[in-house]
Backbone as ProteinMPNN parsed JSONL, in Angstrom:
{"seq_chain_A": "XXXXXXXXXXXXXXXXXXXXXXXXXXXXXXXXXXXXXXXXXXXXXXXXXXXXXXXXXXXXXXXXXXXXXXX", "coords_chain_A": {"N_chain_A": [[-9.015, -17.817, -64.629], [-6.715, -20.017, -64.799], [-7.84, -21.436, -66.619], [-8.399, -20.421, -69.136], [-5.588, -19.432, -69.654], [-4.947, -22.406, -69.956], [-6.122, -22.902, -71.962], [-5.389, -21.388, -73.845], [-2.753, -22.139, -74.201], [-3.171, -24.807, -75.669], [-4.818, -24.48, -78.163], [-2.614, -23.196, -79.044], [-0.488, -25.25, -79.196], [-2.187, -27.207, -81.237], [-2.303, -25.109, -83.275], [0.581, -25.752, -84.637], [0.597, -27.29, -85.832], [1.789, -30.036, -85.314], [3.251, -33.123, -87.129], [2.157, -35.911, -85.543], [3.085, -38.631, -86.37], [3.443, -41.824, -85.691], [0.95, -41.79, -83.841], [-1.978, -43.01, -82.68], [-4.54, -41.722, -82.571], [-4.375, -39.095, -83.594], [-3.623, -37.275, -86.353], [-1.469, -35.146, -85.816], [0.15, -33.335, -83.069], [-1.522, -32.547, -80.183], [-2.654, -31.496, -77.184], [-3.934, -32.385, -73.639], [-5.315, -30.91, -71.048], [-5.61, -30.969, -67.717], [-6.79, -28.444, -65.149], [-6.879, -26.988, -62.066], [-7.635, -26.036, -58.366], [-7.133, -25.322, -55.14], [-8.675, -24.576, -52.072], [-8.483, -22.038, -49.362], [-8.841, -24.102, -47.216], [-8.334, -26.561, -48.108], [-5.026, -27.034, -48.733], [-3.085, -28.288, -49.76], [-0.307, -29.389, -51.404], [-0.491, -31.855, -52.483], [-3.145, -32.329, -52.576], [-4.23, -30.515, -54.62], [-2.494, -31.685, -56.944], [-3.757, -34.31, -56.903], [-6.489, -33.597, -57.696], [-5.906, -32.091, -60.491], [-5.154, -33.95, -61.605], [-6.991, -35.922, -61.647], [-8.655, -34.331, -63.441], [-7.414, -33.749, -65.83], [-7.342, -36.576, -66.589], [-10.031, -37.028, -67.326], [-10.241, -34.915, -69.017], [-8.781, -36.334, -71.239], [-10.642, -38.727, -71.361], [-12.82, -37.875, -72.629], [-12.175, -37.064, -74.949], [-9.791, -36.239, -76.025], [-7.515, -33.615, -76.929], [-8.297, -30.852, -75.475], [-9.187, -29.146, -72.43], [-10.126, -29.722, -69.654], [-11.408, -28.651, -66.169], [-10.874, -29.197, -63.149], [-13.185, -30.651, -60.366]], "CA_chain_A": [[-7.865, -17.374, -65.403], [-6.181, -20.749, -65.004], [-8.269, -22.081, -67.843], [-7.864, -19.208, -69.828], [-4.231, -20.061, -69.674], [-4.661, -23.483, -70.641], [-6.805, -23.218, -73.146], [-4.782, -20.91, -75.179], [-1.568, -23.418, -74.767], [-3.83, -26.311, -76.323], [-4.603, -24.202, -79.114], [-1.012, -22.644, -79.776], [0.375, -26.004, -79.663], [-3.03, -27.532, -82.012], [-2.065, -24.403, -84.365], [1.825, -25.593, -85.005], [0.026, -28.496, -86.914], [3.266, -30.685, -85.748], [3.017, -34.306, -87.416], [2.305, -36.956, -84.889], [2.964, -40.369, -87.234], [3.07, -43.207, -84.678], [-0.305, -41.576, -83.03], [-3.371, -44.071, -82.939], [-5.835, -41.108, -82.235], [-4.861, -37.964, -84.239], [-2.05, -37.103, -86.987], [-0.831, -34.01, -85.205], [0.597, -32.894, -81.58], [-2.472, -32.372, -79.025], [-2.355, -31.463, -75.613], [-5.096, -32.31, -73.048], [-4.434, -30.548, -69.899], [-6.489, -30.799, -66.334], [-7.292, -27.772, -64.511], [-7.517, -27.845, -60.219], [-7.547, -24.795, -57.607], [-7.66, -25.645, -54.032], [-9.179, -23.367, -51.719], [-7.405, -22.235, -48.386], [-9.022, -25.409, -45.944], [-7.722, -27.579, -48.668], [-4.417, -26.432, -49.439], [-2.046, -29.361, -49.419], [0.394, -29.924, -52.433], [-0.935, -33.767, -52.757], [-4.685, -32.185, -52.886], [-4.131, -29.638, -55.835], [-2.079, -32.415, -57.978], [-4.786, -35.126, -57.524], [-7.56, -32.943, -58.226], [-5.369, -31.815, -61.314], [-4.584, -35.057, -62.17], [-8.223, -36.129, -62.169], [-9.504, -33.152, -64.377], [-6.613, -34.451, -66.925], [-8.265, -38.021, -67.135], [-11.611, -36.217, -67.605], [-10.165, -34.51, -70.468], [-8.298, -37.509, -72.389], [-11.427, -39.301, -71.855], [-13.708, -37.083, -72.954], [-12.451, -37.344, -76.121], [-8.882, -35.378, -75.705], [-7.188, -32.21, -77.384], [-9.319, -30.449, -74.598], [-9.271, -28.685, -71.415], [-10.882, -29.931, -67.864], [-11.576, -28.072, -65.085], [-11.775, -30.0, -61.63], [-15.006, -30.684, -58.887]], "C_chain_A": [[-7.012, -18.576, -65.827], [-7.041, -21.77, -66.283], [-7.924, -21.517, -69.015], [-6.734, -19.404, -70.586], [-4.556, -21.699, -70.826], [-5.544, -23.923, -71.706], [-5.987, -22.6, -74.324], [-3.447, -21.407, -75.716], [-1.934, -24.186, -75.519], [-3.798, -25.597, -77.567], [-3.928, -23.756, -79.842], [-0.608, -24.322, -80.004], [-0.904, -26.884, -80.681], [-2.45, -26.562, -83.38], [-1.076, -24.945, -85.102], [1.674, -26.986, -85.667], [1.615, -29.901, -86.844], [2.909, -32.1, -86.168], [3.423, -35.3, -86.214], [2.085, -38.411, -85.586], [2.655, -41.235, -86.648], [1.827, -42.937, -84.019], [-1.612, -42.635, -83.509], [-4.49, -42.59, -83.404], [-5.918, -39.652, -82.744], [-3.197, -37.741, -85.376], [-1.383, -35.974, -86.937], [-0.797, -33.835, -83.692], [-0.735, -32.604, -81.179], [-1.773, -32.311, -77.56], [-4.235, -32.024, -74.907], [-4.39, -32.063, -71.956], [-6.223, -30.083, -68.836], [-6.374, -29.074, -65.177], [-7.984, -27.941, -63.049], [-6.684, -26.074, -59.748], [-7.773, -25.68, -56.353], [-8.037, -24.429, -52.963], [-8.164, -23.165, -49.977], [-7.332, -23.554, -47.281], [-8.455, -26.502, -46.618], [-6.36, -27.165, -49.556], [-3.395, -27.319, -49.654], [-1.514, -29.399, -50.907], [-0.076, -31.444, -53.325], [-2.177, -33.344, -53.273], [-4.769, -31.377, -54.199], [-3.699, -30.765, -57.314], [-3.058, -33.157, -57.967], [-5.843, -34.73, -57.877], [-6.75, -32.552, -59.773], [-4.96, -33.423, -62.498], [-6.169, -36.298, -62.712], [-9.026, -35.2, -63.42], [-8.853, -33.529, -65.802], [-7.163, -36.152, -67.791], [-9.308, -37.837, -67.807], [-11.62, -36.093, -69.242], [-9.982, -35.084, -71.559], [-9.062, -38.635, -72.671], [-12.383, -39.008, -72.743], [-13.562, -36.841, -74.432], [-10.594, -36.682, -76.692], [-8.924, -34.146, -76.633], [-8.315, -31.307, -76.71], [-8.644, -30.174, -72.885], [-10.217, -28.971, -70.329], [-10.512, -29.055, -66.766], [-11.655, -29.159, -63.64], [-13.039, -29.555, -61.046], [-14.683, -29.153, -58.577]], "O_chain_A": [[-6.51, -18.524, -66.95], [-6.557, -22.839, -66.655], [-7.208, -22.077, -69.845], [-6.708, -19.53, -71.81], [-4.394, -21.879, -72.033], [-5.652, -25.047, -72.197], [-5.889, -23.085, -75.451], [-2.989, -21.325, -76.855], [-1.067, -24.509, -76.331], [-2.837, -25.896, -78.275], [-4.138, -23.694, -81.054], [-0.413, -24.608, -81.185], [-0.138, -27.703, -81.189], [-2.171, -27.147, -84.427], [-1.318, -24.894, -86.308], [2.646, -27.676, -85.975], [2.213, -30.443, -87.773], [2.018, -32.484, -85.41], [4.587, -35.53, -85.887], [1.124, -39.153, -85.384], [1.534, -41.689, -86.877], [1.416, -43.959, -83.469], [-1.981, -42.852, -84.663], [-5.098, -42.552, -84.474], [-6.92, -38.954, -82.588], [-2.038, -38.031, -85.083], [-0.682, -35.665, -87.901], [-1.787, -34.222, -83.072], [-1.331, -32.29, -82.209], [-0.79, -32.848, -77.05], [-5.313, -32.02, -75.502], [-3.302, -32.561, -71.666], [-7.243, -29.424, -69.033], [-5.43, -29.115, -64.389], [-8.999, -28.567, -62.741], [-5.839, -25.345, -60.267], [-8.5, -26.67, -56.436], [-7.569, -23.316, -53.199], [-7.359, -23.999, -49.565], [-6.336, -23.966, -46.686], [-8.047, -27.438, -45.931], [-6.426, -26.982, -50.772], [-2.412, -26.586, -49.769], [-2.428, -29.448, -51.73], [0.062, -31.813, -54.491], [-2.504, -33.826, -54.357], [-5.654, -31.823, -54.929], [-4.296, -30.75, -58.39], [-3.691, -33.016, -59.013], [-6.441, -35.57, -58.549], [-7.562, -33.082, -60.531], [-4.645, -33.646, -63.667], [-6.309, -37.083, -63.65], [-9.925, -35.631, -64.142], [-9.56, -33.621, -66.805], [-7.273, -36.58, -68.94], [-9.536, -38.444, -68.853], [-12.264, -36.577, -70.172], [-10.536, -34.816, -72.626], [-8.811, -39.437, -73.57], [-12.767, -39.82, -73.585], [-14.513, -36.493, -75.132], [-10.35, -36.789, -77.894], [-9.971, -33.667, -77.069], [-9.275, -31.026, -77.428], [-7.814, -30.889, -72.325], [-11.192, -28.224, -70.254], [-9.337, -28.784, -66.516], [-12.677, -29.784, -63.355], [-13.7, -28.523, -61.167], [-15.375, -28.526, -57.775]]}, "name": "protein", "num_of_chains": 1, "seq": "XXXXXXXXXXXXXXXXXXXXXXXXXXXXXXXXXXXXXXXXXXXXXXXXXXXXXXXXXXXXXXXXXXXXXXX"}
């Protein structure tokens, strides 16, 4: 569901076509947003953000305006 979610933010804010001028890599607003769940043995605040925070790299490498999932 949490993709779900963030997939349909990326493409609401992709739709609102806003002009990004100074951008190297696209001439409108993008999002890329990481995706992370931890399960109950790993439930720590620290473990959810760096898994979240890795899935985000994923995405802006990967080519961005795009959605990652974490491991």
């Amino acid at each position: 569901a949490a993709q779900a979610v963030a997939e349909g933010i990326r493409s609401r804010v992709k739709a609102l076509a806003i002009p990004h001028i100074k951008s190297v890599v696209s001439d409108s607003v993008t999002l890329s947003l990481g995706v992370a769940a931890v399960s109950q043995s790993q439930n720590s605040p620290k473990m959810l953000i760096e898994a979240a925070d890795k899935a985000l790299y994923r995405a802006k490498s990967g080519g961005r305006d795009r959605v990652a999932i974490s491991d």
